[in-house]
Backbone as XML, in Angstrom:
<?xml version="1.0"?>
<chain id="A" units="angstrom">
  <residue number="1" name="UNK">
    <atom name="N" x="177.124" y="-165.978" z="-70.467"/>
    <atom name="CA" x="175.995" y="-165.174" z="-70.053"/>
    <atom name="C" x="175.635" y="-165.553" z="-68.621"/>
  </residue>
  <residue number="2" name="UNK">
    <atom name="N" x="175.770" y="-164.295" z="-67.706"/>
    <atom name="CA" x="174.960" y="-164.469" z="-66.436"/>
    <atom name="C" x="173.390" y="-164.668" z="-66.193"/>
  </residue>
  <residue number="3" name="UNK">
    <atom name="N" x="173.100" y="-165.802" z="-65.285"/>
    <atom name="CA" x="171.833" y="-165.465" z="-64.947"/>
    <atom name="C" x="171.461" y="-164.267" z="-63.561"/>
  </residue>
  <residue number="4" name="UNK">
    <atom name="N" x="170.081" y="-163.901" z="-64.196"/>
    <atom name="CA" x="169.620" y="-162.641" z="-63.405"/>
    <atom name="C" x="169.923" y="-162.800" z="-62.128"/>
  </residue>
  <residue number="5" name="UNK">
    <atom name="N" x="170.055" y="-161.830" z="-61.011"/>
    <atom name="CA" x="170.536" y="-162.237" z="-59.702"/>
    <atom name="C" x="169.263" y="-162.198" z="-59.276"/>
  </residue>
  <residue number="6" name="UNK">
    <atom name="N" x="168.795" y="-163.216" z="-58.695"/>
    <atom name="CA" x="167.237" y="-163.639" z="-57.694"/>
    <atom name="C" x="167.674" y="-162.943" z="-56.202"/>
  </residue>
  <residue number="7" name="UNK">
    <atom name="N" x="166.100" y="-162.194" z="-56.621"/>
    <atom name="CA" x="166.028" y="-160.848" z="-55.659"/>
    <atom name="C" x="165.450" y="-161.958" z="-54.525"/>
  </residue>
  <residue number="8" name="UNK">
    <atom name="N" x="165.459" y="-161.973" z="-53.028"/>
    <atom name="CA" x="164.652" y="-162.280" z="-51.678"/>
    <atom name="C" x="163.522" y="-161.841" z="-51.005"/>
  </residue>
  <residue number="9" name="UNK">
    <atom name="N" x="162.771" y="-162.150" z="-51.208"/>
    <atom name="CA" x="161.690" y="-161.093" z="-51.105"/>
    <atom name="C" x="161.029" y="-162.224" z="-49.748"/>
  </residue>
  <residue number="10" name="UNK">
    <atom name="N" x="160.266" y="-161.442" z="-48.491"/>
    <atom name="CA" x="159.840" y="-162.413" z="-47.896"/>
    <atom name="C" x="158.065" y="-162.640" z="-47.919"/>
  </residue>
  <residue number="11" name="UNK">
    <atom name="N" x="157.733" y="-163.737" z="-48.178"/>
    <atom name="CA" x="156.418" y="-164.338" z="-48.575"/>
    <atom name="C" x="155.425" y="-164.016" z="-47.193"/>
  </residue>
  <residue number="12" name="UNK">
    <atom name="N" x="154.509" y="-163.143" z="-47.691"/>
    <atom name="CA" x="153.404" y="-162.675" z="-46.499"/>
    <atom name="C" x="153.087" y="-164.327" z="-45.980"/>
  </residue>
  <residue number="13" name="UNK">
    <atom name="N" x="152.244" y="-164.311" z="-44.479"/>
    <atom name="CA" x="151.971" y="-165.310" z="-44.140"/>
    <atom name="C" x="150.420" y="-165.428" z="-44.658"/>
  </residue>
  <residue number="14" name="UNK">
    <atom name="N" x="149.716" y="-165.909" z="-44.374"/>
    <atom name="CA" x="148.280" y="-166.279" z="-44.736"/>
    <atom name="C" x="147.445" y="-165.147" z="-43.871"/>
  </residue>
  <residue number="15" name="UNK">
    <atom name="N" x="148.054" y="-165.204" z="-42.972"/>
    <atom name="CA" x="147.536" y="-163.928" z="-42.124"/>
    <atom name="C" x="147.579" y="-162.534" z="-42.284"/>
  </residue>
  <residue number="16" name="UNK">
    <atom name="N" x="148.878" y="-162.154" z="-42.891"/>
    <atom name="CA" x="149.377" y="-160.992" z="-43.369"/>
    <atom name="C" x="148.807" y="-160.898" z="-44.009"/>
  </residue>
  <residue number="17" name="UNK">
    <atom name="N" x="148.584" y="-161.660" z="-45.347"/>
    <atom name="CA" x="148.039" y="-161.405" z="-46.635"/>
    <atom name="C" x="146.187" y="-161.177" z="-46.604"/>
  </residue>
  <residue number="18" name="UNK">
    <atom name="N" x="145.984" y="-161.971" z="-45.545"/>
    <atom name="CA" x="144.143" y="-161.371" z="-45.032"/>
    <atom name="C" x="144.038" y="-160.358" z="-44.971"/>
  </residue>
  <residue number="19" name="UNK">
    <atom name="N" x="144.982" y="-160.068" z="-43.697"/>
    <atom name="CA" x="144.811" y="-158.511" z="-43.144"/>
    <atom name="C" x="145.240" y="-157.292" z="-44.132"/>
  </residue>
  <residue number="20" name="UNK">
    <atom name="N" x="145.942" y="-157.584" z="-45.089"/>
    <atom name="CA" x="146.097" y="-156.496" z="-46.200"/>
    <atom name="C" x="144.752" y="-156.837" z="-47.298"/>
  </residue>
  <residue number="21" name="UNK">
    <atom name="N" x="144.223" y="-157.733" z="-47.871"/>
    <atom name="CA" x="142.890" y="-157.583" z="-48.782"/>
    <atom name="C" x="142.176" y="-156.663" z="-47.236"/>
  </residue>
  <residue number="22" name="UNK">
    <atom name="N" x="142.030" y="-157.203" z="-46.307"/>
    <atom name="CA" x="140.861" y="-156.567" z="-45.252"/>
    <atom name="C" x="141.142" y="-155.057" z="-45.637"/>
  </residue>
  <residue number="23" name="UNK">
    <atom name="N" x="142.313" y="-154.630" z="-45.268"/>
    <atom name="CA" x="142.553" y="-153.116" z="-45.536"/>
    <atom name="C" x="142.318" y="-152.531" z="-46.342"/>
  </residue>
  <residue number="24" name="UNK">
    <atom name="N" x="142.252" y="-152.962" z="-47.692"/>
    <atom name="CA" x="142.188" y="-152.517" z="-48.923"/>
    <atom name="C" x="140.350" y="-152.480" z="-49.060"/>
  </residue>
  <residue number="25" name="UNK">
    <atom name="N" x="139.582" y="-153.635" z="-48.387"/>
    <atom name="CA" x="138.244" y="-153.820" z="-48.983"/>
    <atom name="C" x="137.635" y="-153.179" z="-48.597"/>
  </residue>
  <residue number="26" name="UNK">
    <atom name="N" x="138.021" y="-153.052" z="-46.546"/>
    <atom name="CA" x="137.587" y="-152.328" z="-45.221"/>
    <atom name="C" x="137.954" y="-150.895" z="-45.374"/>
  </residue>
  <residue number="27" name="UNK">
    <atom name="N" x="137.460" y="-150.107" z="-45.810"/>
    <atom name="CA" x="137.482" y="-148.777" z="-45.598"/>
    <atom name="C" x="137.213" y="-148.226" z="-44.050"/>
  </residue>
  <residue number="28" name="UNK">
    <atom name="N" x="137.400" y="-146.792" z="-43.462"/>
    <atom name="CA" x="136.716" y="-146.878" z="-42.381"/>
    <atom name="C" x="135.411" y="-146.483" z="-42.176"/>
  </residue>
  <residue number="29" name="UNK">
    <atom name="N" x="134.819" y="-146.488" z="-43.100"/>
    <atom name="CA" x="133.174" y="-147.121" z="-42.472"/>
    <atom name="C" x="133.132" y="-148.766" z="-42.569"/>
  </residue>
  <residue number="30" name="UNK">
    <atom name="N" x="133.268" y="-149.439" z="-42.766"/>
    <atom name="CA" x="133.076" y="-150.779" z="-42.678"/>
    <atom name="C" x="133.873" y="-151.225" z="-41.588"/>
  </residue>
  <residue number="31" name="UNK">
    <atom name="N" x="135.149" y="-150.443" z="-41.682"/>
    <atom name="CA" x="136.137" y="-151.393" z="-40.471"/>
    <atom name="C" x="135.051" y="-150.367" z="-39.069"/>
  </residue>
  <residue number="32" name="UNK">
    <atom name="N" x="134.129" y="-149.629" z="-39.015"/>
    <atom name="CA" x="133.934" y="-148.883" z="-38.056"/>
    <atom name="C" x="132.581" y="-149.681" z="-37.862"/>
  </residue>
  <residue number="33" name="UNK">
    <atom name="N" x="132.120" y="-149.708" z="-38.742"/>
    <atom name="CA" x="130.850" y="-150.940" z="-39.065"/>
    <atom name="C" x="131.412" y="-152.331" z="-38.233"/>
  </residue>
  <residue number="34" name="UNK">
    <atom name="N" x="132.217" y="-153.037" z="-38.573"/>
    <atom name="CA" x="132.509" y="-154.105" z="-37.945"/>
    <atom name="C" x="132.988" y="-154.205" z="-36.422"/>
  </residue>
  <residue number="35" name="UNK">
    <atom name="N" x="133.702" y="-152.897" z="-36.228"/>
    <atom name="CA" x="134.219" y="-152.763" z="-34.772"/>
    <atom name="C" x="132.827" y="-153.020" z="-33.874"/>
  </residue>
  <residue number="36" name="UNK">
    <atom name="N" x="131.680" y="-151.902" z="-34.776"/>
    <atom name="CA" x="130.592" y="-151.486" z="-33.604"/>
    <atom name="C" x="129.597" y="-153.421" z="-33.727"/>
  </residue>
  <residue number="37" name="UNK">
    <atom name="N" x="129.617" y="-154.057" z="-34.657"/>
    <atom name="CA" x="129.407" y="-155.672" z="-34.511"/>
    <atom name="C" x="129.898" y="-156.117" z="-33.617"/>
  </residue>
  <residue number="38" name="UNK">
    <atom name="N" x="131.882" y="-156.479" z="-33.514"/>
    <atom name="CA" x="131.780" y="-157.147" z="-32.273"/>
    <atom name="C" x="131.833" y="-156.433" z="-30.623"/>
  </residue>
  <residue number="39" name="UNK">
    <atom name="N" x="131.322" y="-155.257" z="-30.777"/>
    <atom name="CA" x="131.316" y="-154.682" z="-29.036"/>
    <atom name="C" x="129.984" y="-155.256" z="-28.959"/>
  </residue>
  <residue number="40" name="UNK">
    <atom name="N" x="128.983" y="-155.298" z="-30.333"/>
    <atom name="CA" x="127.481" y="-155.461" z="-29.976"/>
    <atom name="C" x="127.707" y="-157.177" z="-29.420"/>
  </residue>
  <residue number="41" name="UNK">
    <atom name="N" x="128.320" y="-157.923" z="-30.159"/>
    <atom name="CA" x="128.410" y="-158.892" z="-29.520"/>
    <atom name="C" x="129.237" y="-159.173" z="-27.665"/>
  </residue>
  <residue number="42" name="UNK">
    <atom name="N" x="130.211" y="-158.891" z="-27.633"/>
    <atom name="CA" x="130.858" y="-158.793" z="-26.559"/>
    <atom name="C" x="129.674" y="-158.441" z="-25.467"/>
  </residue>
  <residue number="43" name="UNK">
    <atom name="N" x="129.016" y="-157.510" z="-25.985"/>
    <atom name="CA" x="128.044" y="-156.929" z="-25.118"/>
    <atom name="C" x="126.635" y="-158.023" z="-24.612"/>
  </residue>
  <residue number="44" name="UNK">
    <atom name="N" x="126.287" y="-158.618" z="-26.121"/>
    <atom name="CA" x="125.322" y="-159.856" z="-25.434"/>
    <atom name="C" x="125.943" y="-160.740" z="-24.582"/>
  </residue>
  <residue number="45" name="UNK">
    <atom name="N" x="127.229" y="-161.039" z="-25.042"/>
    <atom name="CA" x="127.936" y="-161.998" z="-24.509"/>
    <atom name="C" x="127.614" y="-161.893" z="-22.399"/>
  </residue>
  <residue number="46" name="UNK">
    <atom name="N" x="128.038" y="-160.540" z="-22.524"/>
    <atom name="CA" x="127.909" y="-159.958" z="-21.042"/>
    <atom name="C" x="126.697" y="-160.350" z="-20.332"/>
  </residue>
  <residue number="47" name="UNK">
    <atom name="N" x="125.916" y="-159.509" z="-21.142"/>
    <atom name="CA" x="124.139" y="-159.452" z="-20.451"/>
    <atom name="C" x="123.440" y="-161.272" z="-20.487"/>
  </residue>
  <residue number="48" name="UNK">
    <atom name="N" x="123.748" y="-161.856" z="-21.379"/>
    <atom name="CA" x="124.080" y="-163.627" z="-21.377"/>
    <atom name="C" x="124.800" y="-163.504" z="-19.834"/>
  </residue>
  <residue number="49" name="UNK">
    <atom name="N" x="125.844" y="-163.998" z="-19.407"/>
    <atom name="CA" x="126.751" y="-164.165" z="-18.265"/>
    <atom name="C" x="125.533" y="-163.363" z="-16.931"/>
  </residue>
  <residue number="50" name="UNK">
    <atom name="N" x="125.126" y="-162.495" z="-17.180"/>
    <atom name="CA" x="124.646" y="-161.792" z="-16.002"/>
    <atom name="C" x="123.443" y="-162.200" z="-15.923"/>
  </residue>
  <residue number="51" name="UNK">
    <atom name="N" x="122.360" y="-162.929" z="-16.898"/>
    <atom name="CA" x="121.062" y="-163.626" z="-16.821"/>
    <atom name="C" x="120.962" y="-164.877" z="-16.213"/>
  </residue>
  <residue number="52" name="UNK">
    <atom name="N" x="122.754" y="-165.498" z="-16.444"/>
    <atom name="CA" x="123.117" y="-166.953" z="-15.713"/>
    <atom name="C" x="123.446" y="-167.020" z="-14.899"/>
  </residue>
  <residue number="53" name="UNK">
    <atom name="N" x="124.021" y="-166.030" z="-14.036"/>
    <atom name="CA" x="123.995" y="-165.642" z="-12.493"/>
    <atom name="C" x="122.884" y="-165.295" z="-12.078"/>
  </residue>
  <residue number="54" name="UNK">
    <atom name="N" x="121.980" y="-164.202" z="-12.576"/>
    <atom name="CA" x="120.880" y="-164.189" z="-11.881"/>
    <atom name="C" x="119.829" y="-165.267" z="-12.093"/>
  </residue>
  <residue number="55" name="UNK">
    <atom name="N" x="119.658" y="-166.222" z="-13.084"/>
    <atom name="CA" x="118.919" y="-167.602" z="-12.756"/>
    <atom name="C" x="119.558" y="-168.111" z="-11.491"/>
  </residue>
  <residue number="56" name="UNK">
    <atom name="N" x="120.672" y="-168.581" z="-11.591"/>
    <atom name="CA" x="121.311" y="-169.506" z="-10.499"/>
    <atom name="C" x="121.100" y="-169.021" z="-8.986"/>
  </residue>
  <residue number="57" name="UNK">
    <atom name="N" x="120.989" y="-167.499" z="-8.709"/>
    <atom name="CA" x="120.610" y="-166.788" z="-7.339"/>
    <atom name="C" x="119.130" y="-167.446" z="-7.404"/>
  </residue>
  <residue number="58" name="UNK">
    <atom name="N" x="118.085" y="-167.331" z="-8.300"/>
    <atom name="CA" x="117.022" y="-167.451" z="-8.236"/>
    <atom name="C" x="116.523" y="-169.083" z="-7.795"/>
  </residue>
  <residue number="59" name="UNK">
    <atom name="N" x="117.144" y="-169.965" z="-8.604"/>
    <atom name="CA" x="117.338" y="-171.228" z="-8.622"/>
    <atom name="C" x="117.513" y="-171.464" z="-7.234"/>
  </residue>
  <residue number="60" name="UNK">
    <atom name="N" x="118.784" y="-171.216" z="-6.050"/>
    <atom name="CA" x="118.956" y="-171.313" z="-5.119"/>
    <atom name="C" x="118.217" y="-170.691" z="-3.569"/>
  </residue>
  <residue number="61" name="UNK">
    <atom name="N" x="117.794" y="-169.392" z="-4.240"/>
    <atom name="CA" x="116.465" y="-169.011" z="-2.975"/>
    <atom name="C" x="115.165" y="-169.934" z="-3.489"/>
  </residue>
  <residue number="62" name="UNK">
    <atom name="N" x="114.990" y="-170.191" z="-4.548"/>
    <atom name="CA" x="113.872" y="-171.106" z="-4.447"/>
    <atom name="C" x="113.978" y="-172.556" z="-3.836"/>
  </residue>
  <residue number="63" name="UNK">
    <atom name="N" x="114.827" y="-172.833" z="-3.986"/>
    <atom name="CA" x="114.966" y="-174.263" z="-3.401"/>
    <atom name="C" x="115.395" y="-174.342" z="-1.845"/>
  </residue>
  <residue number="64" name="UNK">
    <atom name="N" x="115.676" y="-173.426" z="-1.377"/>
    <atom name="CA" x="116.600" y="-173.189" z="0.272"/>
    <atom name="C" x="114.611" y="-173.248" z="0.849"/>
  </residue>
  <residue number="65" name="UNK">
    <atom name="N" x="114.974" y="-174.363" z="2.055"/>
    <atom name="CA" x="113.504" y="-174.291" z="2.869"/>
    <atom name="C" x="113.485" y="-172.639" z="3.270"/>
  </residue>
  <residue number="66" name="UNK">
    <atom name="N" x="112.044" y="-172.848" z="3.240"/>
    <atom name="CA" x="111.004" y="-172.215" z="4.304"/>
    <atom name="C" x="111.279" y="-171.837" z="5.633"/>
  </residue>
  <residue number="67" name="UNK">
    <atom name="N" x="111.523" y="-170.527" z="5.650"/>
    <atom name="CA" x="111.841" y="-170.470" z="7.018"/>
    <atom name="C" x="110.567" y="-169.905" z="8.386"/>
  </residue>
  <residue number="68" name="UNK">
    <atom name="N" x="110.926" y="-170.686" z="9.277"/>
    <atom name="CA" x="109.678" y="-170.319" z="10.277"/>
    <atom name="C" x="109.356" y="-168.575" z="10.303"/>
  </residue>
  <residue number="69" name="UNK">
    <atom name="N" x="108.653" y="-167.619" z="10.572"/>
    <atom name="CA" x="108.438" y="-166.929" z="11.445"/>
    <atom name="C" x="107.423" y="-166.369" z="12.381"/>
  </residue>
</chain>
């Protein structure tokens, strides 16, 4: 008697296998839901970066002397 011939099949990675439950759970309202999360973030991220430049301009005309006129 032969044994069965063992089929090869290749084993998702940990990653693969996320991103397929995600697909299955994420419909597109949720995956559209989550997109519009991280632009909202990306977006503080921005307006953050542009409040720390404009302290640091501010920071630096305040401290530069007095000038005569």
């Amino acid at each position: 008697m032969q044994a069965a011939p063992v089929r090869a099949t290749a084993i998702p990675t940990f990653t693969e296998a996320l991103r397929a439950v995600e697909a299955v759970l994420m419909r597109n309202g949720q995956r559209t839901a989550r997109r519009n999360a991280w632009n909202a973030v990306l977006e503080d991220r921005r307006r953050a970066s542009d409040r720390r430049e404009v302290q640091h301009v501010l920071e630096a005309v305040a401290h530069r002397a007095p000038q005569a006129t």
